[in-house]
LUMKE-244410 format. One record per residue (C-alpha): z, y, x. Coordinates in steps of 0.2 Angstrom, whole numbers, plus 5000, padded with zeros to 4 digits. Last residue first. Layout:
% residues N
ZYX ...
***
This chain:
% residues 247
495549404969 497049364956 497849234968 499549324969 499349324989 497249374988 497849524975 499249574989 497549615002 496649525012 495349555029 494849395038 495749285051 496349125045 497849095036 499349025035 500449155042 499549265030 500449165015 502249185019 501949375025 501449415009 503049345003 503949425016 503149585011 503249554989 505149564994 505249695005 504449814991 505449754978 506949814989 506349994990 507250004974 506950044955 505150044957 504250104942 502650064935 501750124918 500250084909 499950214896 498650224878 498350364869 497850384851 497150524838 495650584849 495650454865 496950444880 496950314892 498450374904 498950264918 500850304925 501350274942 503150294950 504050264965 505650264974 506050424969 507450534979 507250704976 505750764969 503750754976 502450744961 500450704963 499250724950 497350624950 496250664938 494850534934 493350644926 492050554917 492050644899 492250804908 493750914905 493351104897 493651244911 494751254926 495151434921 496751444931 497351264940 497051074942 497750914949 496650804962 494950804950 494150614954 492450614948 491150594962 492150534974 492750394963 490950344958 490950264941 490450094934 492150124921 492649944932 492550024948 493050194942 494650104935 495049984951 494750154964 496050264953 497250144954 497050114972 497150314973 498950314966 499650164974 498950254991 500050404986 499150554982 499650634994 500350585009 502050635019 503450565008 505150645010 505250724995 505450554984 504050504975 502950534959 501250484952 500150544939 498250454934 497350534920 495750434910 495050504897 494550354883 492750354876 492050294892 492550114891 494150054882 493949874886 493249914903 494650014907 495949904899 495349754911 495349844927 497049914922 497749754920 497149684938 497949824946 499549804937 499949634943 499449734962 500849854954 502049704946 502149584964 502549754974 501849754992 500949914989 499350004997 498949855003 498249775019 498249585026 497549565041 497149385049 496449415065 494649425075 493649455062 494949585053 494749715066 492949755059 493949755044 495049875052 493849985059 492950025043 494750065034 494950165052 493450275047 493550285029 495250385034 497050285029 498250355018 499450225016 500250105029 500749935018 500049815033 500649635033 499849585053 499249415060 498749385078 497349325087 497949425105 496549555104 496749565084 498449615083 498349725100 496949825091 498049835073 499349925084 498250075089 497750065068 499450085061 499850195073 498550315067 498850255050 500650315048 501950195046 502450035036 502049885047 502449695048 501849615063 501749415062 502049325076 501349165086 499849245094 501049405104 501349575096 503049645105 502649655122 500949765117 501949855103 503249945119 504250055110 505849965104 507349925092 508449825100 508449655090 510249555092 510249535071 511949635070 512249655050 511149715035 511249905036 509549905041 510150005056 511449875058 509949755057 508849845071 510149855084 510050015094 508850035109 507750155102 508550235085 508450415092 506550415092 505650435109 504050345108 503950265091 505050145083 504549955083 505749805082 505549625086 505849445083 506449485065 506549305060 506049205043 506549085034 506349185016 508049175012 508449225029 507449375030 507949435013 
***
């Protein structure tokens, strides 16, 4: 993907002490010898001329972020699970380098996005609204970033507080649902790429907008395409809907 996209992996970064230091980050990648030791060292790594790519945790994500914008870099950032806080931060980061953050890199989610927006303000109040997601076992948040962006574009366009409405999953006597509630469920199995199904249901209809991810691969590819476009740009915070030209 790399070379169809004309572009070089200059540099690798693992965290202090992982087993993969050193080795060769394509024949972990299982794409051949690129002659890139994976590394620990971000402040060698992040210079003016580069681009950093990052799918981590947000603490990380954030400490890396800094080095970005002190050396006028660019960074593609699909770290989920941020605090209020570091999503503060970040944009403050964001005046000195271009930043580009979503919660997913696929081209049909952030398409997705922009359709739900449109649904919930065609369908208003009288449709509930139920959110469920799915991933492999291994992931570490919950709900998924995917998940909660979804939530945030159909409270935004409902004219609703997401804080104030979303129910994460329920249990026992959990009473009646309310007519502005956004629930939010979360499933971990196996090995699932991703999924994320919409619910607008109404008495005697429902309406679902569904997303699956057959492979990690649709993720790289909306990456190096967002990658494409920050390279160009000046420093500011964007997202995947700036790239697709729907914000």
């Amino acid at each position: 993907m790399l070379r169809r996209a004309r572009r070089r992996s200059r540099s690798s970064l693992e965290a202090p002490g992982h087993p993969a230091l050193g080795r060769d980050a394509g024949e972990l990648a299982g794409v051949g010898r690129l002659g890139v030791a994976v590394g620990a060292e971000p402040g060698a790594a992040i210079t003016r001329d580069r681009v950093l790519v990052e799918f981590s945790v947000p603490e990380a994500s954030v400490e890396h972020l800094r080095l970005v914008a002190r050396a006028g870099a660019r960074a593609v950032i699909g770290t989920t699970g941020f605090s209020p806080s570091e999503r503060h931060e970040i944009a403050d980061l964001a005046k000195r380098a271009a930043i580009l953050v979503s919660p997913s890199m696929s081209v049909a989610v952030n398409v997705a996005f922009t359709l739900l927006a449109a649904m919930a303000k065609a369908l208003g109040d009288d449709y509930d609204v139920e959110i469920t997601e799915i991933h492999h076992r291994f992931k570490k948040d919950a709900p998924s970033g995917t998940a909660l962006r979804m939530a945030e574009v159909v409270a935004e366009a409902l004219g609703r507080d997401l804080g104030a409405v979303a129910v994460y999953g329920r249990q026992g006597l959990a009473g009646e649902r309310t007519r502005k509630e956004i629930g939010i469920l979360s499933l971990r199995s196996g090995d699932v790429v991703g999924e994320h199904t919409v619910s607008f249901g109404a008495l005697g209809e429902r309406l679902e907008l569904t997303h699956r991810a057959h492979s990690r691969d649709t993720y790289a590819r909306g990456a190096l395409r967002a990658v494409r476009w920050v390279a160009e740009r000046p420093p500011g915070l964007y997202s995947m809907q700036h790239v697709l030209g729907l914000a």
